[in-house]
One Martini backbone bead per residue (centre of mass of N, CA, C, O) as a GRO file, in nm:
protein
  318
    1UNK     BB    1  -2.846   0.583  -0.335
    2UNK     BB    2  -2.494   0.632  -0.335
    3UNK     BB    3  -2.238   0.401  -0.385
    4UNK     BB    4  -1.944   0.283  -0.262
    5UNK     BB    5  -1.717   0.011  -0.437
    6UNK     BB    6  -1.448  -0.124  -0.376
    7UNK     BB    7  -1.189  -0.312  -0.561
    8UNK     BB    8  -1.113  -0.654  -0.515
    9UNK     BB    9  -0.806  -0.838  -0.604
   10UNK     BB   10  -0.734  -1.181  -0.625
   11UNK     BB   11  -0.437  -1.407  -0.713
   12UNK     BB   12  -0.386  -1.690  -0.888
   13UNK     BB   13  -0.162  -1.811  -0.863
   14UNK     BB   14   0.106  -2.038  -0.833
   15UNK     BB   15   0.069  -2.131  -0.483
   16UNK     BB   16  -0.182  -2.025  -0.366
   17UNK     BB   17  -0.348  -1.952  -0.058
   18UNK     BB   18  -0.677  -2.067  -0.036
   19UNK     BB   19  -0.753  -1.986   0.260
   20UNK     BB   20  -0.626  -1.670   0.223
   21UNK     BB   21  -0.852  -1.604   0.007
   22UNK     BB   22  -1.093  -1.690   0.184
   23UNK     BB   23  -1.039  -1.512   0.396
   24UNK     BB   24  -1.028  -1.252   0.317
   25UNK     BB   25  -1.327  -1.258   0.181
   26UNK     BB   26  -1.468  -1.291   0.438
   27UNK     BB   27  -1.357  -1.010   0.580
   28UNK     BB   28  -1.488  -0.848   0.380
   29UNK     BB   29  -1.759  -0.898   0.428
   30UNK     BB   30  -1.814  -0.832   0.687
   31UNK     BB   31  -1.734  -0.545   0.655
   32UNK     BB   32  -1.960  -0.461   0.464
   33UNK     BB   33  -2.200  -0.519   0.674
   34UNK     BB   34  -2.107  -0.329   0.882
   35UNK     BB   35  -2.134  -0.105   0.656
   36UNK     BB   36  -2.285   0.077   0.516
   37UNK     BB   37  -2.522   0.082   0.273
   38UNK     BB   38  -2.289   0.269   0.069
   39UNK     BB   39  -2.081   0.043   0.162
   40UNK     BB   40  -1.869  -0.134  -0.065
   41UNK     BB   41  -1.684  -0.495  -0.115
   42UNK     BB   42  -1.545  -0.595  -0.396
   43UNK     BB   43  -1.462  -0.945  -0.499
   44UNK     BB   44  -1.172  -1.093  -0.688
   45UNK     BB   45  -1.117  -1.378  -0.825
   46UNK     BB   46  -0.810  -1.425  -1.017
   47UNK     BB   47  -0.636  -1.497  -1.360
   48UNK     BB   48  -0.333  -1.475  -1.535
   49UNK     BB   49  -0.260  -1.508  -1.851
   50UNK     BB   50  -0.018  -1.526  -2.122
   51UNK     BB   51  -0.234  -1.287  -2.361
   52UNK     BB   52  -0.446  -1.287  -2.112
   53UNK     BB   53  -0.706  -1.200  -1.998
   54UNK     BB   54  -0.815  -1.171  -1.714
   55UNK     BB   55  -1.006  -1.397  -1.486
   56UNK     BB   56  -1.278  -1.468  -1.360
   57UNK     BB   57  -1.371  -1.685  -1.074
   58UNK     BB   58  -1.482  -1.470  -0.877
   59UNK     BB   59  -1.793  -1.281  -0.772
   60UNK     BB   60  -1.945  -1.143  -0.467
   61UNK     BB   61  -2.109  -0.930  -0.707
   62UNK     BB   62  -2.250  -1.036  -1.019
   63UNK     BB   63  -2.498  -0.789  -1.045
   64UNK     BB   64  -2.199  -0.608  -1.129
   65UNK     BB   65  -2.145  -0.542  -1.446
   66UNK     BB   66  -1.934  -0.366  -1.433
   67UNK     BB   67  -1.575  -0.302  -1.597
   68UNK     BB   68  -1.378  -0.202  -1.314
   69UNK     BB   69  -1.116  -0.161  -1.201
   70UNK     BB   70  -0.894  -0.235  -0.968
   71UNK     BB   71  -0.792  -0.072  -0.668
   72UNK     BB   72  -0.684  -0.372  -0.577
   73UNK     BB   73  -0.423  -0.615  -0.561
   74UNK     BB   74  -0.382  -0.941  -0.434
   75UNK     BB   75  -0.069  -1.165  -0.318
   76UNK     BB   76  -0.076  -1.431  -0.170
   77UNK     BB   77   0.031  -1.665  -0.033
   78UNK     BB   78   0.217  -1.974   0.014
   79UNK     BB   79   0.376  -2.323   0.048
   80UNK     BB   80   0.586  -2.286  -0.129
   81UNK     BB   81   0.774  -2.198  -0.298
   82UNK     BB   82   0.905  -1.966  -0.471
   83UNK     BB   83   0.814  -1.812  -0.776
   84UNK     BB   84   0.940  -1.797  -1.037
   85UNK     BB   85   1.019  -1.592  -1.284
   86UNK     BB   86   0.850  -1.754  -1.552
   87UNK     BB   87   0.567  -1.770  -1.394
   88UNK     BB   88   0.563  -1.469  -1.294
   89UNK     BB   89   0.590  -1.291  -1.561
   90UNK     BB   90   0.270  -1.242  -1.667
   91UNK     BB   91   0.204  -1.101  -1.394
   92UNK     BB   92   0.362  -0.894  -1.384
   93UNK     BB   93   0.302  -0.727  -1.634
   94UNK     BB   94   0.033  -0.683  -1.536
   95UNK     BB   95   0.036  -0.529  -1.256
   96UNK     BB   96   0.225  -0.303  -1.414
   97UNK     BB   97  -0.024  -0.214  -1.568
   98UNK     BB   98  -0.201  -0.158  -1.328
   99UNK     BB   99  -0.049   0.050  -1.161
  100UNK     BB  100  -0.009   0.272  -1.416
  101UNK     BB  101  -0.349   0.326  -1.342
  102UNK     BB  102  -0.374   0.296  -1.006
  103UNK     BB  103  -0.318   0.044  -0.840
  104UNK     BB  104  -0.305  -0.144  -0.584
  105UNK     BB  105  -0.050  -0.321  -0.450
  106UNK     BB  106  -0.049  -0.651  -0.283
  107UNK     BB  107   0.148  -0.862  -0.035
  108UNK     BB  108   0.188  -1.187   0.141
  109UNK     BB  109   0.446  -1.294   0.186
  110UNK     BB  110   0.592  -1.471  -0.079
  111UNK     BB  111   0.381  -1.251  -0.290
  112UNK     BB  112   0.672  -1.095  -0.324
  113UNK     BB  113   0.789  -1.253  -0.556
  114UNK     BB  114   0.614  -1.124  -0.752
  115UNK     BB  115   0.613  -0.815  -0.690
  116UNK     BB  116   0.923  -0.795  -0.786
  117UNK     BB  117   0.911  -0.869  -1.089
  118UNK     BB  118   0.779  -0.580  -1.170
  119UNK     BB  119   1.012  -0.365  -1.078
  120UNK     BB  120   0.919  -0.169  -0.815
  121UNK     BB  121   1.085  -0.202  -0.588
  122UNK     BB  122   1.310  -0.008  -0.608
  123UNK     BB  123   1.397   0.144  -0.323
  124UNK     BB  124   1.175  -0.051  -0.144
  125UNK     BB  125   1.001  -0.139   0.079
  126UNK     BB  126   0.983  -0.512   0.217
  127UNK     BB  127   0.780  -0.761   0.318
  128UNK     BB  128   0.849  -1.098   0.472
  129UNK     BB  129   0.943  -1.419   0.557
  130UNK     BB  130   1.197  -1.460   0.731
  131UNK     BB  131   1.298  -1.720   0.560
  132UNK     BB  132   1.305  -1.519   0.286
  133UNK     BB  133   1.450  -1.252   0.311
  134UNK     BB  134   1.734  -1.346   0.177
  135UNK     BB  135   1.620  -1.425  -0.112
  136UNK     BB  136   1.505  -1.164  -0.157
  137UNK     BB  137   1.721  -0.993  -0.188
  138UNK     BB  138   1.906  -1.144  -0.375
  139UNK     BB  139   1.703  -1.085  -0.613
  140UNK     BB  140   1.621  -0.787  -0.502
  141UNK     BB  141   1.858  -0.570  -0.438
  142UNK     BB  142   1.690  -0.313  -0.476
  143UNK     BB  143   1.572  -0.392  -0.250
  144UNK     BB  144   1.415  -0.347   0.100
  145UNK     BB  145   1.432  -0.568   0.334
  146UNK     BB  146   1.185  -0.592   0.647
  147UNK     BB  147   1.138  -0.859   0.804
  148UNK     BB  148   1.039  -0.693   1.113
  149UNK     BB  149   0.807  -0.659   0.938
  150UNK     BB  150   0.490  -0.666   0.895
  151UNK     BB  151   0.401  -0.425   0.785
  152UNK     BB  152   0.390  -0.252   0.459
  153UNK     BB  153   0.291   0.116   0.390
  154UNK     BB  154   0.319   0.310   0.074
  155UNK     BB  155   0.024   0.337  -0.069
  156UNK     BB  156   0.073   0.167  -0.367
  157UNK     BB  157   0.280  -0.082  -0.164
  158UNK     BB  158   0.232  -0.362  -0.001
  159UNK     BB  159   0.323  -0.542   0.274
  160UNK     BB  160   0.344  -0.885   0.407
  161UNK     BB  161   0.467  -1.135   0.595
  162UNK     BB  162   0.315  -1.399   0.710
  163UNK     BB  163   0.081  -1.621   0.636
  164UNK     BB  164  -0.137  -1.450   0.855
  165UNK     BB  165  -0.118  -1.148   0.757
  166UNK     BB  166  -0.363  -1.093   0.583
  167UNK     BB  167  -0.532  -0.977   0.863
  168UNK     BB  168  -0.350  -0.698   0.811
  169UNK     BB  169  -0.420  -0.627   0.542
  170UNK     BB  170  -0.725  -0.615   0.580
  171UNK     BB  171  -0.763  -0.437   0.756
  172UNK     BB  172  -0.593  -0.188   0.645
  173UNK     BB  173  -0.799  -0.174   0.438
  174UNK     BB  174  -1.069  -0.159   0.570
  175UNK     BB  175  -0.995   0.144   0.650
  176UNK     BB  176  -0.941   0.273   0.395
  177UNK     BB  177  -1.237   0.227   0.274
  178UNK     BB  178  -1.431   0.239   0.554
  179UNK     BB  179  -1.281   0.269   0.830
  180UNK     BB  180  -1.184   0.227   1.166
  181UNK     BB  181  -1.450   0.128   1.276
  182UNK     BB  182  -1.500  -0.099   1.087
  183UNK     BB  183  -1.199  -0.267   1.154
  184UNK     BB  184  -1.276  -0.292   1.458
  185UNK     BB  185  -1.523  -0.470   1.426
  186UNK     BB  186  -1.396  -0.683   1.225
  187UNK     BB  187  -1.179  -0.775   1.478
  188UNK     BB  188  -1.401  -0.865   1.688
  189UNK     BB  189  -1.532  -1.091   1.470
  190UNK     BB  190  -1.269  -1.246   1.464
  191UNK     BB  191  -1.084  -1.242   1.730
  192UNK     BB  192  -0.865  -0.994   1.656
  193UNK     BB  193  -0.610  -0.772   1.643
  194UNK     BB  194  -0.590  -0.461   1.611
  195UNK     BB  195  -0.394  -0.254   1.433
  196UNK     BB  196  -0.234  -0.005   1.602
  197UNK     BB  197  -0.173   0.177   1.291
  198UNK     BB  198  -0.503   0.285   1.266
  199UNK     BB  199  -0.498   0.482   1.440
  200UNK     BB  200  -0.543   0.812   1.432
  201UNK     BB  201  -0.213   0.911   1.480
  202UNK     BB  202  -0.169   0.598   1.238
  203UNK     BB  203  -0.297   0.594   0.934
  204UNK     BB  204  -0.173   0.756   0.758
  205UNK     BB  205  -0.086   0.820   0.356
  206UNK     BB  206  -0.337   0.767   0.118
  207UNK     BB  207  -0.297   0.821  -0.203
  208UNK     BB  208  -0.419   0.953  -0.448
  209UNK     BB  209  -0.433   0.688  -0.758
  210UNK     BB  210  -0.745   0.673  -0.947
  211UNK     BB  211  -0.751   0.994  -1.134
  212UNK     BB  212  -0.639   0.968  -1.455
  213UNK     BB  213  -0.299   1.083  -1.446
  214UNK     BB  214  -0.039   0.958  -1.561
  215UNK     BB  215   0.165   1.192  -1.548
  216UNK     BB  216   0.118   1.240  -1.213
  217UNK     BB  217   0.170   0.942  -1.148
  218UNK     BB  218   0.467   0.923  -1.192
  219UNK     BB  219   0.555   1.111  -0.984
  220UNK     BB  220   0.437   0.946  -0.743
  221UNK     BB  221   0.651   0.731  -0.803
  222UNK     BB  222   0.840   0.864  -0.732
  223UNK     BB  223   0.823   1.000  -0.448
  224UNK     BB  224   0.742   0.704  -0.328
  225UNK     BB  225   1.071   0.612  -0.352
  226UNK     BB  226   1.180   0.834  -0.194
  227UNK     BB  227   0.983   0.953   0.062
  228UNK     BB  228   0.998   1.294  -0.055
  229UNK     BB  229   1.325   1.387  -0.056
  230UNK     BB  230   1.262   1.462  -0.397
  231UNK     BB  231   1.069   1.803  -0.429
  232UNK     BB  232   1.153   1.951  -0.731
  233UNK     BB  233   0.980   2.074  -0.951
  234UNK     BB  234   1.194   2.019  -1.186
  235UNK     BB  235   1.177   1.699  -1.105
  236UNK     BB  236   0.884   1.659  -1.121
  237UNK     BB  237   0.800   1.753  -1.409
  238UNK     BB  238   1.011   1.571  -1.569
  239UNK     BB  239   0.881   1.308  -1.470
  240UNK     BB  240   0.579   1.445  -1.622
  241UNK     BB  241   0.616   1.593  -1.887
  242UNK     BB  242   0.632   1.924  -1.819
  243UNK     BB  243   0.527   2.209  -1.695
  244UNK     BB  244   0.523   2.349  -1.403
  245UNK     BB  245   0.262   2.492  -1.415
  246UNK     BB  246   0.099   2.233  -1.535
  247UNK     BB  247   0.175   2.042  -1.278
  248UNK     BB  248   0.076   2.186  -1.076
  249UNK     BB  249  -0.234   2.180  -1.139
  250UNK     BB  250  -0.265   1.891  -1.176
  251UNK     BB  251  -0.177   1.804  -0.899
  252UNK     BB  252  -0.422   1.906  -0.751
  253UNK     BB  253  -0.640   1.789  -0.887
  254UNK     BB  254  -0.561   1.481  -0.850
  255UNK     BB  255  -0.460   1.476  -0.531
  256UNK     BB  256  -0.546   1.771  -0.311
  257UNK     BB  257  -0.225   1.828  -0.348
  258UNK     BB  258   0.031   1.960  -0.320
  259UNK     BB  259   0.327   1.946  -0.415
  260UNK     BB  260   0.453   1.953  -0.092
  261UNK     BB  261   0.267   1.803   0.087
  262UNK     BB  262   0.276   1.570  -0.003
  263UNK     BB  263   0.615   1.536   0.059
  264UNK     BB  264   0.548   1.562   0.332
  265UNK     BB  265   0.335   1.321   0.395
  266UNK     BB  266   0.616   1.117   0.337
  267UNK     BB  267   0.792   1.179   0.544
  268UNK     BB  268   0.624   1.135   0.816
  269UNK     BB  269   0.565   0.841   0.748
  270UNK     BB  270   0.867   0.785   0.770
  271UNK     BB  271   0.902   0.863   1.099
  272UNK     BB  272   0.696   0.699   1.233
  273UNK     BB  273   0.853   0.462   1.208
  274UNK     BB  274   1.109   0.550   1.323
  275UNK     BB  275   0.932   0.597   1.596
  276UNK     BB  276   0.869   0.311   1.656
  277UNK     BB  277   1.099   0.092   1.551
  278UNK     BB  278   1.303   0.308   1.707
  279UNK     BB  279   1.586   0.519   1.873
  280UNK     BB  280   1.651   0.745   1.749
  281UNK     BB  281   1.652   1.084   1.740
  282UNK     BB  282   1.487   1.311   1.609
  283UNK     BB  283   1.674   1.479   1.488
  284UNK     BB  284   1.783   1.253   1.310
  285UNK     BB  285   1.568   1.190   1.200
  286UNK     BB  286   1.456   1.464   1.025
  287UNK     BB  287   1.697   1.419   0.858
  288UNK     BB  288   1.607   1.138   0.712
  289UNK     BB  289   1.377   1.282   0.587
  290UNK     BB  290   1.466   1.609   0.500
  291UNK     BB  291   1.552   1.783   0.781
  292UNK     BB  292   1.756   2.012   0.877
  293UNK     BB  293   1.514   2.145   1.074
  294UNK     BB  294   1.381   2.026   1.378
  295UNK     BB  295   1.134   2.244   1.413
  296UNK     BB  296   1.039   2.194   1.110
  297UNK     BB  297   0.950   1.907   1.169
  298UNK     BB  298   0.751   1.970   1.398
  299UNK     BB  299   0.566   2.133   1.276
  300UNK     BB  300   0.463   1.914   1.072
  301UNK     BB  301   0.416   1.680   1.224
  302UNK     BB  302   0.187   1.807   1.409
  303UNK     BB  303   0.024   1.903   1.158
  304UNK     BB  304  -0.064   1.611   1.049
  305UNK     BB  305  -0.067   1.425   1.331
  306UNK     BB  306  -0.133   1.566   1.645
  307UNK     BB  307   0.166   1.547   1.732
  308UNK     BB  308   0.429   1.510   1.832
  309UNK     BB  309   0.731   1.297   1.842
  310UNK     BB  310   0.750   1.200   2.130
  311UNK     BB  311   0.435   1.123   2.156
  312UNK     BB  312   0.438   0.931   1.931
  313UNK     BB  313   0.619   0.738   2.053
  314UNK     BB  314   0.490   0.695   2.362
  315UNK     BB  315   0.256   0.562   2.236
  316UNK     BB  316   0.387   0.368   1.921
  317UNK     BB  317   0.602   0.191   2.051
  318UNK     BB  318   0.705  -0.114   1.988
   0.00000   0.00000   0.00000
């Protein structure tokens, strides 16, 4: 039998929170039993220190003996005041070169100060404890900090906001790795609410990146950090340092779709947003995701989501 084995890295910075380090710990390992015999989430405790390779401190499969990046990397919150720049700086290096190479970065409360630290969020919406949302705007000005959102699934790049909400962010991993039913039972055993948005029709646009094309990866976070607004070839192949040509086949062999596809499905995807949390008319909101013709915006949407615009708003607005 060959096992699929999703690995997951928490980060112990300086002031971070132990209990929800352990929570998740104890989240994922629940989510392993309940999933198939060949379905499996390995935690890594890691420490991170200037100059040094990461530390494991702690590793739930021990017997695991491959030396294999970690899928996600995961930044908890604090109880602490929010972490310095010259603290977080040698994490900060750390985790800009491990997504680089295809890490999903995800943080909770907090641990948005140090995400902020890696210079990715520019331009790129990000969640935090309400009483902090203030101060990170502060700090990277450059970020759209939106603390009314409980999570925020940019698809490389997750934040949670408040200190509990770790389990929000567990969940939509183990969803992510396991699928929503291993998700919805895992919130079952542990008697908390599972995520809304991971219904059927709102699991969103999970983007393939640890397919190890540096060069289409460059694309990929040009794409997300655009929210898919700006997707014409020209620019997409300069972002990747490629040829037109050679640009499409590499996309699609990395990501299984089209860069035309990947660029709708990343528009939809924050379609949803706005259709949940939000009041603008369709028409509007087509217009903001990046097109003229709000026919050509239904029939994209009925297309990916399964649902029309209208129908997915009265279901799934908060």
């Amino acid at each position: 039998m060959i096992t699929t084995m999703a690995r997951i890295g928490i980060l112990l910075y300086p002031g971070a929170q132990l209990s929800a380090v352990l929570g998740l710990t104890d989240l994922f390992r629940i989510a392993t039993r309940i999933a198939r015999e060949d379905q499996r989430l390995r935690v890594l405790h890691l420490r991170v220190e200037d100059g040094a390779p990461a530390q494991t401190v702690f590793d739930s499969d021990p017997q695991a003996y491959e030396a294999t990046p970690c899928d996600v990397l995961i930044l908890p919150p604090s109880l602490e005041p929010p972490i310095g720049p010259g603290a977080a700086a040698p994490i900060a290096r750390w985790l800009r070169d491990r997504h680089a190479e295809g890490a999903v970065l995800a943080s909770v409360c907090a641990g948005a100060f140090v995400l902020g630290e890696t210079g990715l969020l520019a331009g790129r919406a990000v969640t935090t404890h309400w009483t902090y949302a203030q101060t990170l705007q502060a700090r990277f000005p450059e970020a759209r900090v939106d603390a009314d959102r409980l999570i925020i699934d940019g698809g490389d790049i997750l934040s949670a906001g408040g200190l509990l909400s770790w389990t929000d962010l567990g969940l939509r991993l183990v969803a992510r790795f396991l699928g929503p039913g291993v998700m919805a039972e895992t919130a079952r055993m542990l008697l908390v609410d599972p995520p809304g948005r991971e219904q059927r029709y709102y699991s969103g646009f999970v983007p393939r990146l640890s397919h190890g094309d540096a060069a289409i990866l460059k694309a990929q976070h040009f794409l997300q950090a655009g929210e898919g607004r700006e997707a014409r070839l020209s620019v997409l192949a300069a972002e990747a340092g490629l040829e037109p040509r050679t640009f499409l086949r590499r996309f699609q062999k990395a990501t299984g779709l089209t860069a035309t596809d990947y660029a709708q499905r990343l528009r939809v995807a924050k379609a949803q947003e706005l259709l949940q949390f939000g009041q603008i008319p369709v028409e509007r909101i087509a217009w903001e995701v990046g097109y003229s013709d709000p026919g050509a915006f239904r029939k994209v949407f009925l297309r990916i989501v399964g649902l029309p615009p209208g129908e997915y708003r009265q279901r799934f607005r908060a």
